[in-house]
N, C-alpha and C positions, 0 to 999 in steps of 0.2 A: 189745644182746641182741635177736635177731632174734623179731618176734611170731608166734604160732601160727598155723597154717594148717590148714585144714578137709583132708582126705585126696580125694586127687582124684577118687575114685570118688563123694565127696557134693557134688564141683565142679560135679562134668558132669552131675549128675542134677538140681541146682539150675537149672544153665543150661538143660537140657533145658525142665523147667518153664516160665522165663522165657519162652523163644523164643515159644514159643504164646500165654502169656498177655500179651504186650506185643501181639502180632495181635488180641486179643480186646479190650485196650485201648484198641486207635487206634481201634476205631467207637465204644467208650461216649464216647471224648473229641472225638466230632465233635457234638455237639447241634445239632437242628433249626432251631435258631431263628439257627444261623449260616450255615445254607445261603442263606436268606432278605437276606443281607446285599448282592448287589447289584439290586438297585433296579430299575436298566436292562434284567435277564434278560427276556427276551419267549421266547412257546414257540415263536411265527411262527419269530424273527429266529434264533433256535438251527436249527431244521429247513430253512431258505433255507439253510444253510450245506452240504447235501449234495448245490445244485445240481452242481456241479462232477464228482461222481462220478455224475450223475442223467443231466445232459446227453449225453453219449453215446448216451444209450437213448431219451432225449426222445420220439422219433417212435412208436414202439412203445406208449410211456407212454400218449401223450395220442389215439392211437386207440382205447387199450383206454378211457379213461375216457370215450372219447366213446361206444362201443360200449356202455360202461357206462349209460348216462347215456337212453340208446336204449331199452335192454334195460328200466331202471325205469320208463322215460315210458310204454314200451308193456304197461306191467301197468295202468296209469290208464286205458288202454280199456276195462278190462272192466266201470269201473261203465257208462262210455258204453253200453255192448253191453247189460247189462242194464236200463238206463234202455228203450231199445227194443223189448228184446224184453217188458218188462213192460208198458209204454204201447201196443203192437201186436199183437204174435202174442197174448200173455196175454188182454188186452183184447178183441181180436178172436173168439179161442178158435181159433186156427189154428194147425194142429198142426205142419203145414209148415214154419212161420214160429220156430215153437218150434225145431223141429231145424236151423234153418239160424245159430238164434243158438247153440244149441249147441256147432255147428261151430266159428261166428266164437271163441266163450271159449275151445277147445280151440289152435285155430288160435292164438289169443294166448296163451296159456301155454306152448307148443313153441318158437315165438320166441323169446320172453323168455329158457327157457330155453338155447336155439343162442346167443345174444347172451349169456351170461353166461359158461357156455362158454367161447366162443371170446374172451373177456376175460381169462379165467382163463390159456390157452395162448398168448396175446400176453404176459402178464407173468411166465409162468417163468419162462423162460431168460435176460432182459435183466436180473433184478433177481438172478438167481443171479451173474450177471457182475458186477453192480454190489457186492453183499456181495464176492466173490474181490478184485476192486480196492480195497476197503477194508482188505478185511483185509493185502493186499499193502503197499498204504500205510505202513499201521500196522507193520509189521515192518520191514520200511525205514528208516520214520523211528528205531525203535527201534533199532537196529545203528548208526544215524550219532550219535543223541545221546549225547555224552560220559559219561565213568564217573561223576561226581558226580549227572548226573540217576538212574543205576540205584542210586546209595548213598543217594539219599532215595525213592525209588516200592517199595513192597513189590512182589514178583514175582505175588503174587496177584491184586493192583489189574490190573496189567497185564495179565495173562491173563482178567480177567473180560473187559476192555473187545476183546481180539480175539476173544474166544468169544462169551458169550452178548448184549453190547450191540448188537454186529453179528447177529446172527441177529435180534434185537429190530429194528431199523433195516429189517434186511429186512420182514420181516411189515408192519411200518408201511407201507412203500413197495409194500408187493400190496394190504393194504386197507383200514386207517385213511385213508391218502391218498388212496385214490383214491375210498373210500363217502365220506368226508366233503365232498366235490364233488357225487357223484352224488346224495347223499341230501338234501343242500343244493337242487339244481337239482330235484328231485322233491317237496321239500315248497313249491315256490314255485309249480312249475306244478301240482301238487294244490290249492293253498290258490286259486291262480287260476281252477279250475274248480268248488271249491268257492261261490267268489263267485259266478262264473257261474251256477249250479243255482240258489242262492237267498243273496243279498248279507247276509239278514238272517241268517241261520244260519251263513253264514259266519264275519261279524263276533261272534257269539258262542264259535265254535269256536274264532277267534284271540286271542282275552282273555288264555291262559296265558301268552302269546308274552314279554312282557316280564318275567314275573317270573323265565321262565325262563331267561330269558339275562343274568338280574342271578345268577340260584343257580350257573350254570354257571361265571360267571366266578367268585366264590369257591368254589368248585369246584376249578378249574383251578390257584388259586395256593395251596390247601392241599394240592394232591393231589402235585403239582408238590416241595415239598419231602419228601414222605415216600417218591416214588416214586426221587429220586435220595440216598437216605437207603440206602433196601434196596439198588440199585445198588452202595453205597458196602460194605455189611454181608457183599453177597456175594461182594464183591473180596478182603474181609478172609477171610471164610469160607474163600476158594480158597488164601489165603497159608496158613491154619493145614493144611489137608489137603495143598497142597506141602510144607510144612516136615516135619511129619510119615510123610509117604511118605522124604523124603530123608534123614530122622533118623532113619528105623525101629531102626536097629542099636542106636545108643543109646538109644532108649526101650524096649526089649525088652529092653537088655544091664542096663536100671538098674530095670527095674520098674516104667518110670512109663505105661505102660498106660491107667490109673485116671485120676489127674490130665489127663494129654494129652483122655484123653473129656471128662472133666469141664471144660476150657476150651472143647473143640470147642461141647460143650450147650449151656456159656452162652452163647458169639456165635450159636448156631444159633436159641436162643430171644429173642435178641436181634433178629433177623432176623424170625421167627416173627413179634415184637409189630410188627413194621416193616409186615411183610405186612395184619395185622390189621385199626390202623388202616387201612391203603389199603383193604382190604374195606369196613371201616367207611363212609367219603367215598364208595365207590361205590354202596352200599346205601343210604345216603340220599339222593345225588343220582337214582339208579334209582327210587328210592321217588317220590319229586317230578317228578320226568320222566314215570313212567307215572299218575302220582294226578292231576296238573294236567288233563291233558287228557283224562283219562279222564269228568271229572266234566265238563267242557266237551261232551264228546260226548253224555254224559245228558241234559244240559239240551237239546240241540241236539235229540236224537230228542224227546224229551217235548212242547217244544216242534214240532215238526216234525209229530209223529202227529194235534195238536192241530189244525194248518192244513190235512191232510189230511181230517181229520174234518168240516170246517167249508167243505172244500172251495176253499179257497185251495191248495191244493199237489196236485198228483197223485201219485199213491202211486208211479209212475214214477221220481219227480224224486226224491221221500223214500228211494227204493231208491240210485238210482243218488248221491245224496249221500250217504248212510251208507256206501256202500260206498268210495266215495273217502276217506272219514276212516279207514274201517279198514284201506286201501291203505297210508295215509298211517301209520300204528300204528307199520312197523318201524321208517321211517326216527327219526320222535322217539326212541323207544324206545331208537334206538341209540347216541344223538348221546352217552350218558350214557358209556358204556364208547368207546366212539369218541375221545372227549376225555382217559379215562384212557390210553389209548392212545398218543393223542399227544404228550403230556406226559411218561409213559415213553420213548417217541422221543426225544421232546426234552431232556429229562437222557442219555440214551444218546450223544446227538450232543454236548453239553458236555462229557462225559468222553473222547469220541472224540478232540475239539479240543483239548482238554486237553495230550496228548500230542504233539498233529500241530502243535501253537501253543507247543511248548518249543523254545526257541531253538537252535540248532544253530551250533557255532562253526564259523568259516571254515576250510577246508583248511588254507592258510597264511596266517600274519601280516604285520604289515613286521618288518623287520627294527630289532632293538634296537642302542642304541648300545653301545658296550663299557663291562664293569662301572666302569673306574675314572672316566667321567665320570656317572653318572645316579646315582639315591637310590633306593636298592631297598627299606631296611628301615622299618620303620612309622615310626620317628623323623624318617628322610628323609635319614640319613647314605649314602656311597657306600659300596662296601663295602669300601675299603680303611680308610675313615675311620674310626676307633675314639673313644670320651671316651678321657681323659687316664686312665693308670695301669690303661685294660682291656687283657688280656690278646689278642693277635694270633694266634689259631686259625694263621694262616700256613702254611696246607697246598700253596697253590697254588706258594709260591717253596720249599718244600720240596722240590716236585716238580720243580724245575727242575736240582736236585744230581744228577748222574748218578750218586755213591755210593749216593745214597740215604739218608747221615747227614741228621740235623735240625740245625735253623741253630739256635745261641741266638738268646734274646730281644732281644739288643743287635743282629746279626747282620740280627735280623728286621724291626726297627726303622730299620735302616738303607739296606733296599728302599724305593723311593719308590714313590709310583705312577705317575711315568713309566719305570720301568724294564718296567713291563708294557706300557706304552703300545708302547713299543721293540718286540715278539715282532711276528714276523710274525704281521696275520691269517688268512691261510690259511693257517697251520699246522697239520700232520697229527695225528691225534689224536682223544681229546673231552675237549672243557674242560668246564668249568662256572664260570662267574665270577657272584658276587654272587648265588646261586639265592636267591632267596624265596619262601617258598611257604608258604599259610594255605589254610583251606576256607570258601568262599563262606559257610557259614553258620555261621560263628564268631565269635563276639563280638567287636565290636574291642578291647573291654579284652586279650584273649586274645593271649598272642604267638604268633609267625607257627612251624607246625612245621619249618620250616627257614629261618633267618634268616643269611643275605651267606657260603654256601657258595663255596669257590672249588677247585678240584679241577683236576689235568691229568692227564691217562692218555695217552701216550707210545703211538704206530702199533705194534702188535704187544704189547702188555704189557697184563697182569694184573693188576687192579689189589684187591685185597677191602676190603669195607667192614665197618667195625667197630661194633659201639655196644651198649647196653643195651636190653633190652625199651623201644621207645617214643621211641628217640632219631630216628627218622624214617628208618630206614635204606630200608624198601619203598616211602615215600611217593617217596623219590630215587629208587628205580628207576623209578618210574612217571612220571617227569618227565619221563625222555631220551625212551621213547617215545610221548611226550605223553599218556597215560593222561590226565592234569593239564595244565592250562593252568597256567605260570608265574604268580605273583604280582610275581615281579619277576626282572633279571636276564636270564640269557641261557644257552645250553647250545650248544656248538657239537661239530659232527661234521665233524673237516679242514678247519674254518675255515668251515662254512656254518653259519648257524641253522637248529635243529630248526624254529623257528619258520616258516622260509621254505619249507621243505619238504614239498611235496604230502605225504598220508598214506601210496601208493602208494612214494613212493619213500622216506620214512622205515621202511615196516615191509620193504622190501625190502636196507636198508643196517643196520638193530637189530632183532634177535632177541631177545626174552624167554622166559623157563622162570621161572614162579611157584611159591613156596612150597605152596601149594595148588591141583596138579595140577587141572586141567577134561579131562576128556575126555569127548565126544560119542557120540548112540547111532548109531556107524558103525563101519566096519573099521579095523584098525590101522593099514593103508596110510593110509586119508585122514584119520586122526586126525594122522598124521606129517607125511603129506604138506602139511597145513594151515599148517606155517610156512614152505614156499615164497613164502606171501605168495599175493595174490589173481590173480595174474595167473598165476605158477609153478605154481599147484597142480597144475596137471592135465598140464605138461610134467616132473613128476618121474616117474623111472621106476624100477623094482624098486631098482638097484644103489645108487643114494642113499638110498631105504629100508633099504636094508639094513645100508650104510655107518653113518647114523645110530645104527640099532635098535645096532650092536657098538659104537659110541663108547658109549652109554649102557647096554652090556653087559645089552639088554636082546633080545637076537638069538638067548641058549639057550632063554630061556621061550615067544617070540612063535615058534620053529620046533617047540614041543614043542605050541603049540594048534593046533585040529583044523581050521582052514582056514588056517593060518599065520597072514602079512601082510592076506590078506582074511576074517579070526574079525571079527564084530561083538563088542564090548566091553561093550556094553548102553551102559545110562541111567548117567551119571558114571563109566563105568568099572567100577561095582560089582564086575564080576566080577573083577576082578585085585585085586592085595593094595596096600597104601599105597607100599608100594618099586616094583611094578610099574607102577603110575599116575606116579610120578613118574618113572621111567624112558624111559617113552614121551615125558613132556611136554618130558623132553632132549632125546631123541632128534627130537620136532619143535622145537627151537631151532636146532639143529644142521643140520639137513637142506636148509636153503636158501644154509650158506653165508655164513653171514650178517657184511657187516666187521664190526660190534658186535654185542657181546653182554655181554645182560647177565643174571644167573642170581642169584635171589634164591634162597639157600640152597638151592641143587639139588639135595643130597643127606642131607637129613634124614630119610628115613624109609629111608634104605638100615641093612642092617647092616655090619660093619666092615669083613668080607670082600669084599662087593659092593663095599661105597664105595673101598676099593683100587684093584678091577681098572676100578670106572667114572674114578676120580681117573689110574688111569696113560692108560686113553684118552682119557680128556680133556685131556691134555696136550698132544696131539697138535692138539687143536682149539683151545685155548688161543695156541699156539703162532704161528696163523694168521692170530689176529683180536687187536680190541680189545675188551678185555673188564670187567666192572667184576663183579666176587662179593659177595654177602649174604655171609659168615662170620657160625657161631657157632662152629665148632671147631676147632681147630688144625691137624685131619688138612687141613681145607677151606684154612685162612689158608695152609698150606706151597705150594697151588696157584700163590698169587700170586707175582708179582716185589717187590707193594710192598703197605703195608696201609695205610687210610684211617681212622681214627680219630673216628667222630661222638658229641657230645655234645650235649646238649640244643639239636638243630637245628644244630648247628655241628662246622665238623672241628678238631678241638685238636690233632692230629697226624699226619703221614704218613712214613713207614721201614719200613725191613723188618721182618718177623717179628720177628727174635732182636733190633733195635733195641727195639723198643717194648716189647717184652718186659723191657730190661732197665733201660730209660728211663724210662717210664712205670707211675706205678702202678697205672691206670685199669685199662691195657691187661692188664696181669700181673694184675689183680682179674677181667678179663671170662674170659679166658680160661682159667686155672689155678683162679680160686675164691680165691686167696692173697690177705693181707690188703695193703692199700695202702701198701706199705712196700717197702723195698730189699729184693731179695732175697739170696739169701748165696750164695756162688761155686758152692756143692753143687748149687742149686736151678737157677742157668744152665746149670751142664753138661746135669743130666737135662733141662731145657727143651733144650737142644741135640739 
């Protein structure tokens, strides 16, 4: 007795909820204190890491910082200037002398300011280049890393780190980096001329120096985890308002409106208290950064007024050194946000590496030996090798029958594994002998979702694949064209490994069409034209778009929109219905030609009448190539010449249609719904 099931309207409205709040999840379950976990992290050794995109601009850079650098030294004159003009002209009472230091302050402030300037328009455009190149990077690397790294990075994570980390990276690189230089080199020759005017007041001024650069550094490594905390909060943020945007239909269609806000609130206040504290660390170290030296400078005038009065100091020298310390005011003052600054940089640049430091598998492999001598399955058996009294799935020597009948078990038993060894290897076709295949981050207790598959698909034949929700039928399609790196085993196309096989020239010999159509915010032409392959795209012209659009009998609707073949389809396609998304994603399968192909359930969201006239033109494409079908329904299985039979990772049989049909119980249960039993002569006819 089969158990009760929730009605699918409170399915989707369930999962609707899920979706967001597992996004709202993943930042409560990253805790602070596991950021903290390596040791080694330095914020130098993070930020040296974007020499590489730096260098290019290099010369540009380190003018403007020296310009910089100029620009601050030459604001330090102005105590000079009035040391003078207060010990002189003031003194003197000369009025002259007064207006000509006048001048000089003026004169040094218009500088300063040309020098600041012209800092500013030395590092626009280099560091705009420099963000473009990162971002370019990053998109790149993102396009060559394999399917499994995009089945574990939330799509939010990763649009935080090309949008706002980068924008962050830049600002650091116009002036966190280059003030913390400049302001650096200005508090040293400040405090040098401070000693100079008067050593003793000097050395009282500089007393703060050490505590402050003990607060700085806890500072830096409390600020440091909280700043790549929000990072992390807002990557999550970005994933809930994608999912959202893209889930609109069903959160609208089910009411969940309400809830969807109410997870957006929580991660957003969750973010909120991220920001907080960081305010918090910045307001206390700002608090200590302006209070240290502030009371330093007190002592330093009070004492100072003192030896003026007494006549050890000229009120000259008292002006002109007060004025120096309060030159000197922005640079401390700034080192405080300066440093938070940099630290934000520097978790921006670990999440940048992050991605640019996932490993990227080679084009091609070496090549594997043939399945009947290597150990493909966790056990370590070959894949012809069976224990005693288990059952011989035996699809590959099935496939060898030109009838088509299946061999008994005695029959099956009676193939050796050097009778495979016998076929020629460059034989036409695509095998698959011994597939293995598991997901890198699967338990090894866990067995493998396809364990010692062996399969042959015959040059020009059809082959559909069969199985239950979960038996691994998509995971196989995604094998031949490497979606997936192998676990074990081999997949050959006319006797070469997929393995050996440039990308290039694999996605140019296998064509895919997914159960869930992807279509781009571009025209239909280059949504189509995109399964040319990368090299083809742009040598397809009208009459193979068009060609395609009537195989996939999708050439009445795309000539009824109002720029045809050049209508942009929007974001996902939105704008066409689930048959017409799916019809395009055939029609780019088709359109390069492709010798393989391979079509996970291509016609599920068609209705029955569509799925005819697209099933008789597809015959025709069928016809041409090698081809291997997802089936779920029989109108799709009558496409093939032969049907493949997967069970729990494994093929248990291969024949035609109306064989397995009347063979097999499995097959007569996936199909029909009928119970796992013989069926009676009435039931074969009308399956006939």
């Amino acid at each position: 007795m089969n158990a009760p099931t929730e009605p699918p309207a409170v399915t989707a409205a369930v999962e609707a909820d899920e979706v967001t709040e597992a996004a709202v999840d993943r930042a409560a379950d990253q805790p602070a204190d596991q950021r903290e976990s390596d040791p080694s992290r330095s914020a130098v050794r993070s930020l040296l890491r974007l020499w590489p995109f730096v260098k290019p601009v290099r010369a540009r850079l380190f003018t403007a910082a020296f310009i910089a650098i100029i620009a601050s030294c030459t604001g330090l004159l102005v105590p000079v200037v009035l040391k003078w003009i207060v010990d002189g002209p003031v003194a003197d009472r000369d009025t002259a002398g007064v207006w000509l230091g006048g001048g000089l302050l003026l004169a040094v402030g218009v500088a300063e300011a040309l020098l600041f300037g012209l800092r500013r328009w030395l590092v626009a455009r280099p560091l705009a280049g420099v963000e473009a190149s990162m971002r370019a990077r990053l998109y790149e690397r993102l396009q060559r890393l394999p399917v499994s790294f995009h089945d574990r990075w939330a799509s939010g994570q990763l649009l935080s780190r090309g949008t706002t980390d980068l924008q962050l990276l830049r600002l650091f690189l116009a002036f966190p980096m280059t003030f913390l230089l400049v302001n650096g080199v200005t508090i040293l020759v400040g405090c040098g001329i401070l000693l100079a005017l008067d050593w003793g007041l000097g050395l009282l001024l500089l007393l703060p120096v050490v505590p402050l650069i003990v607060l700085c550094s806890l500072f830096e490594g409390k600020y440091a985890v909280q700043a790549r905390l929000a990072q992390d909060q807002v990557g999550d943020l970005t994933t809930v308002v994608e999912e959202s945007v893209l889930g609109v239909r069903i959160i609208k269609g089910f009411g969940r409106h309400r809830s969807q806000a109410r997870a957006f609130r929580d991660l957003a206040n969750r973010l909120r208290g991220t920001e907080l504290r960081k305010a918090r660390l910045l307001a206390g170290i700002w608090a200590l950064i302006m209070t240290l030296p502030e009371l330093a400078l007190g002592a330093a005038l009070l004492l100072g007024t003192v030896q003026v009065a007494d006549g050890e100091l000229s009120a000259g020298t008292l002006v002109a050194f007060l004025s120096t310390a309060l030159a000197l005011r922005w640079p401390i003052d700034s080192i405080g946000f300066l440093l938070a600054m940099s630290n934000e940089a520097a978790t921006a640049t670990d999440r940048f590496y992050e991605v640019l430091d996932a490993p990227v598998p080679p084009d091609t492999l070496p090549a594997k030996p043939g399945a009947a001598g290597r150990a493909d399955g966790p056990s370590g058996r070959t894949a012809t090798q069976r224990p005693a009294g288990e059952k011989q799935p035996g699809p590959e020597r099935t496939a060898q029958k030109p009838s088509g009948q299946q061999r008994s078990e005695p029959e099956q038993a009676e193939q050796k594994p050097s009778e495979r060894e016998l076929e020629p290897e460059g034989g036409d076709g695509l095998r698959l002998e011994g597939v293995v295949f598991r997901f890198a981050d699967a338990p090894e207790s866990a067995p493998p979702v396809l364990d010692g598959v062996d399969l042959r698909i015959r040059p020009g034949e059809t082959m559909a694949l069969v199985g239950a929700t979960g038996s691994g039928k998509t995971t196989l399609t995604a094998l031949i064209p490497r979606l997936h790196e192998l676990s074990g085993g081999r997949i050959l196309l006319d006797g070469t490994d997929v393995a050996t096989l440039p990308g290039a020239e694999l996605r140019r010999r296998v064509a895919v069409a997914f159960e869930e159509p992807t279509l781009f915010s571009a025209s239909v032409r280059e949504n189509v034209a995109m399964g040319a392959g990368a090299e083809a795209d742009e040598l397809v012209g009208d009459e193979d778009v068009w060609r395609a659009l009537r195989v996939a009998q999708a050439d009445g609707f795309v000539s009824a929109l109002p720029q045809g073949i050049e209508t942009q389809v929007g974001e996902q396609g939105q704008s066409l219905s689930g048959g017409q998304r799916q019809r395009l994603a055939l029609a780019r399968a088709v359109v390069g030609r492709p010798q393989f192909l391979v079509l996970d359930d291509p016609l599920s969201a068609l209705d029955v009448h569509t799925e005819a006239l697209v099933e008789a033109a597809l015959r025709e494409v069928l016809a041409t190539t090698t081809a291997l079908v997802v089936a779920h329904r029989p109108s799709t299985v009558l496409l093939a010449d032969r049907v493949a039979l997967l069970s729990g990772g494994r093929l248990t049989a291969v024949g035609t249609h109306h064989e397995l049909l009347r063979d097999n119980a499995e097959y007569r249960h996936l199909m029909s719904g009928a119970p796992e039993q013989a069926p009676s002569e009435p039931e074969l006819w009308g399956a006939r």
